[in-house]
N, C-alpha and C positions, 0 to 999 in steps of 0.2 A: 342296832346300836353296837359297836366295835365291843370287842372286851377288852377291862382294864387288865392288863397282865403287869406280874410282878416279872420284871427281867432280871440279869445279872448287871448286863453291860448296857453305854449307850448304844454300840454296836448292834446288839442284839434286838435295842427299841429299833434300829433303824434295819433292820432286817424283815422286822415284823412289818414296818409302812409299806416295806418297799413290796412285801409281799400282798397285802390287800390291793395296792395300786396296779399289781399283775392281774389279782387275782376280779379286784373291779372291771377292768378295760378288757382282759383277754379271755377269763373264764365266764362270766357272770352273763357277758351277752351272750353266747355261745347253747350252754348248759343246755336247753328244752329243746331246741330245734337238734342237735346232735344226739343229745339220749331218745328222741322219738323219731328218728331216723337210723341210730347205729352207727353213726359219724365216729369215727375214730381221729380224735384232736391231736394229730399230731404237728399243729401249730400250738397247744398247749406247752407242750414239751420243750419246744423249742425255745420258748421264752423262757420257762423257768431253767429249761439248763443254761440259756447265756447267762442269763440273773446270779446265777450259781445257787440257786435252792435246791437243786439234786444233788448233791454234794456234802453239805453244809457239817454234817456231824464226821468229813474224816481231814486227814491233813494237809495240811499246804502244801506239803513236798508233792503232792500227787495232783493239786489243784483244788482241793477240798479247802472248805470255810471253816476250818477248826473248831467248830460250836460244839459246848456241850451239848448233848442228848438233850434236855429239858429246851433250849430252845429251837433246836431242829424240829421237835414234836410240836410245837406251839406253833411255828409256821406249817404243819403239816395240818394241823388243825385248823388254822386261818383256811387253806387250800379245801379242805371238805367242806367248809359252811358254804363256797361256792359253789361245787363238784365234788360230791365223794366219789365218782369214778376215778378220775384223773387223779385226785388225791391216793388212794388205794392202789393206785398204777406209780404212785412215787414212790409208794412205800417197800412195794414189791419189789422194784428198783433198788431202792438204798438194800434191803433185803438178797440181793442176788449179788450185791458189789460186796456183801459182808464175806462170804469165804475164799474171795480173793485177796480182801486185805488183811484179814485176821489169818490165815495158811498157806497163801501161796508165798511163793518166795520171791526173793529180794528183783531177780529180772521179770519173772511173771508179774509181776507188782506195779514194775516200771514200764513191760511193755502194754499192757491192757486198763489199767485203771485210769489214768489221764483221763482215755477218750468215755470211758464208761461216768465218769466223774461230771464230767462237763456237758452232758447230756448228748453229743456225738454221737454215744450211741446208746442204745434203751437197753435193759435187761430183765429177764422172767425169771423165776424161780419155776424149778420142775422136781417136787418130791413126789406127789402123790399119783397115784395109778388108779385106772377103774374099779380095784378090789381093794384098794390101799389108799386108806384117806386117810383116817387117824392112828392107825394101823402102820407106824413109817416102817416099823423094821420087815413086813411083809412085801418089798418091793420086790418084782421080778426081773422087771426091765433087765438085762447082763450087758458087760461090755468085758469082751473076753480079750485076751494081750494076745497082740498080734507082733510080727518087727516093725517097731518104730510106733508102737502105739495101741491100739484097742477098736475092735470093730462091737459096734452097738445093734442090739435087736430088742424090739419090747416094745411097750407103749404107755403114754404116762396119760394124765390126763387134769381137768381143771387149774390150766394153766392160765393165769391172769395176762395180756398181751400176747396170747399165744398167735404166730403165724404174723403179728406187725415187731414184736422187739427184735434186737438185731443179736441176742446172743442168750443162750440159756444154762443157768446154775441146774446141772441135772447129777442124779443121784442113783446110781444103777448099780446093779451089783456084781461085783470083781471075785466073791467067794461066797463060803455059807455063814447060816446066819447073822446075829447082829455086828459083828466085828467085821462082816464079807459085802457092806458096803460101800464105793469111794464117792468121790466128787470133781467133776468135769466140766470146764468151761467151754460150751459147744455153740461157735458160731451159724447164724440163719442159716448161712447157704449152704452148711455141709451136707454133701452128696448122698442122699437114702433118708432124710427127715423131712418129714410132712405134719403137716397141718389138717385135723380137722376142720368138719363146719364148725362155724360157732354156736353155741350153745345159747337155744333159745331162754333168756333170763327173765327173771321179774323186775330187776331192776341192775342200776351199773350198764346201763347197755351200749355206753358209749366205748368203752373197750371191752375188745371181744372174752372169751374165755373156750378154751377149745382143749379139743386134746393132740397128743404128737405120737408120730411112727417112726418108729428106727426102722430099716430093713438095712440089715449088715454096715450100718455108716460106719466108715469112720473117723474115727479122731487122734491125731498126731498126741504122743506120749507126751508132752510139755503142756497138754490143757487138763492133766490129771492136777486136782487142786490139795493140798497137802499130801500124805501116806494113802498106800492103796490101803482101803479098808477100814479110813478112819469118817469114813461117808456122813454116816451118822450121827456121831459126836460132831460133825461141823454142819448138820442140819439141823440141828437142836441147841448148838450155839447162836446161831442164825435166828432162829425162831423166836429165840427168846424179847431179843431188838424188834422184826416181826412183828409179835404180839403188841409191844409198847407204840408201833406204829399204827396197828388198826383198832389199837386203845382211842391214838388222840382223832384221828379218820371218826370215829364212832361217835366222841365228844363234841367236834365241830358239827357231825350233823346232826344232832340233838338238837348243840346249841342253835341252829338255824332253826329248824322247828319251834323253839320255842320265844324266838325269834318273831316268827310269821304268827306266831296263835297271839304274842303277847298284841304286836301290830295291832291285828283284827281284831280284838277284843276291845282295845282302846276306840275303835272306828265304830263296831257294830253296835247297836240298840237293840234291846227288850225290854217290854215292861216299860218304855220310859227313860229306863238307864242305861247308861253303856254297860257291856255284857261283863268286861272285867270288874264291876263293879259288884255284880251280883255275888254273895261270899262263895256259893257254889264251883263258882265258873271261877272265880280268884282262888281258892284253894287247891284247883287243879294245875290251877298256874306258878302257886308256889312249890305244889312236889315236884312239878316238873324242871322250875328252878334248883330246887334241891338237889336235883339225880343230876342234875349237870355238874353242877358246880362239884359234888361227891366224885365224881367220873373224871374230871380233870382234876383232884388232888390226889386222884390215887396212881394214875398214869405217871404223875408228876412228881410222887414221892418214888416210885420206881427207878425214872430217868434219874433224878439224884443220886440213886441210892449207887446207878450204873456210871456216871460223871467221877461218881467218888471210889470208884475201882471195888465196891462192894458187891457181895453175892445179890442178884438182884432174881431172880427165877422164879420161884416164890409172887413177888410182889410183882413181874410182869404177867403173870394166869391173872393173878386179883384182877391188875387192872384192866386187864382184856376181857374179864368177865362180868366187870361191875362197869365198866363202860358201853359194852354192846349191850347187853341186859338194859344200861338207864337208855341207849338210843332209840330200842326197840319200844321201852315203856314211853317215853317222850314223843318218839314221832305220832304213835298207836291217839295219845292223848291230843295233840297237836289237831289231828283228823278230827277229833271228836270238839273240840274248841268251835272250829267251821261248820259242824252241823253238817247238813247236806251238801254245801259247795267243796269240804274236804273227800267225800265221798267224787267230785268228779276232779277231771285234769284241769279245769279251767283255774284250778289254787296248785303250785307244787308240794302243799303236804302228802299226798297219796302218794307223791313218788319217792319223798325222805321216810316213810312206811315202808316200803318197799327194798329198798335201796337198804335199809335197816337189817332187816331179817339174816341175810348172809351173813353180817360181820358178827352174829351168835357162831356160826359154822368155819369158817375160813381163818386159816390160822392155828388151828385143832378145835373142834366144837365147846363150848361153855362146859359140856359134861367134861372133856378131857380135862380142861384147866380147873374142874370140880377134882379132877382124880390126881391133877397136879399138885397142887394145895394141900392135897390131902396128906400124898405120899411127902409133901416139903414137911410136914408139920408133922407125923411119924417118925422120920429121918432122923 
């Protein structure tokens, strides 16, 4: 059953149809036969970028849908109840276009963001390294100045679209310590970067996740993205959007899990009764009501508080934390609603179980945004 969302504009209602009738026709059939194969949808992409839903939260002048954050989220969340891969793969997207329009300058802006905008062409983010997950200021990766630019060595790793997007937000470092990070917009085909295998997952499996190799690449000095050095501070500006994107990613697949339990509960019999009848089996139906509906007011008090040009940092950990946390608890429930059929593949809750687990990890893990919080609330 659709959710009632409260919108702004009729725009924004009509944003939201257009995206379940994408996400009906071109995700929805798709979904099982791609994630248990490894299918990489890049006819997914293609629709939502002509549709302009990869776009949506930046501005017209560049081709962007000028939406506030609160409804960019809300159709990112429509896109998970479908796919949380593809979903998760848009987000990391809108996430990679963020330090080119937030720091790069007025011609970098003009020459790169259009096609990035309109879905032409895909984007990864690349901070983390095999030793450096949560860890950002520990990267190694270098990219030393050379004439006319910076040759890159190192290797990064858990990259979401790693080896199909066509360009990577990467983060390598120009000097020492936290100040000796910059930021680089590095096209696929540049000469010395490679792709891992893909990384065998539990779930997500329809886009890959791998890791990459510099050997001496490199890259022309006009894809350095703000100040040498200021790497960091525009990774963690990033992150923060980021987080409020695998907030709403983690709300919509709840919400579908609980979705499929509420369904089969209404269908299935015990006893005599149907099963949501029993108070047992209906009380597990309303926490897991509750944890949604808590998971999308808090992601959504966040994107306002970001709409409204407020400090939001703080309030995006909350809701990355209290939204993965309710996905993991909902889906976990959702399995146990089905009995033994949620235990096999023949129902898709074991795979929104799955599929779940990550978004506690990616992003910075639940503990990080526990030590985010902590330190916001210290501050």
């Amino acid at each position: 059953m659709p959710v009632e969302r409260l919108l702004p504009t009729p725009e924004s209602r009509d944003l939201i149809e257009l995206t379940r009738e994408i996400a009906d026709k071109v995700l929805e059939p798709n979904v099982v036969e791609y994630e248990k194969h490894e299918t990489y949808p890049a006819e997914a992409f293609r629709a939502l970028g002509a549709a302009g839903l990869l776009s949506l939260p930046y501005p017209e002048e560049f081709g962007g849908g000028a939406q506030p954050y609160e409804v960019y989220l809300q159709v990112l969340e429509e896109i998970a109840s479908r796919w949380a891969a593809v979903a998760v793969a848009v987000s990391v997207h809108g996430l990679s276009c963020h330090p080119l329009f937030a720091f790069g300058t007025a011609e970098q802006q003009q020459r790169w963001l259009p096609d990035l905008l309109s879905g032409n062409l895909i984007g990864a983010y690349s901070l983390s390294e095999p030793h450096a997950g949560s860890d950002a200021a520990a990267v190694r990766c270098r990219a030393v100045a050379v004439e006319d630019g910076y040759r890159i060595t190192g290797s990064k790793a858990w990259i979401t679209g790693g080896g199909k997007a066509d360009f990577y937000t990467l983060f390598a470092r120009t000097g020492e310590g936290s100040r000796g990070i910059s930021c680089f917009l590095v096209p696929a085909d540049t000469a010395g970067l490679s792709f891992g295998k893909p990384e065998e997952k539990m779930g997500l499996r329809a886009v890959p996740t791998t890791t990459a190799a510099y050997d001496d690449a490199f890259v022309p000095g006009d894809r350095l993205i703000g100040e040498a050095g200021q790497g960091l501070s525009i990774a963690f500006s990033a992150l923060d959007s980021g987080r409020l994107g695998i907030a709403a990613v983690a709300t919509g697949l709840a919400q579908r899990a609980l979705d499929d339990a509420v369904a089969y509960a209404r269908e299935r019999e015990a006893f005599g009764r149907r099963v949501i009848d029993h108070q047992g089996l209906g009380f597990v139906l309303a926490d897991m009501a509750a944890a949604v509906d808590s998971a999308r007011a808090t992601y959504l008090d966040a994107a306002r508080r970001r709409d409204a040009g407020l400090s939001y940092s703080r309030q995006a950990s909350v809701a990355k934390l209290v939204a993965t946390d309710a996905a993991m608890k909902v889906t976990t429930d959702a399995v146990q609603v089905f009995g033994g059929y949620g235990y096999t593949q023949d129902f898709p809750v074991e795979r929104y179980m799955r599929e779940a687990k990550v978004m506690q990890i990616f992003e910075g893990t639940n503990q990080i945004q526990r030590l985010v919080i902590a330190r916001g609330l210290a501050g």
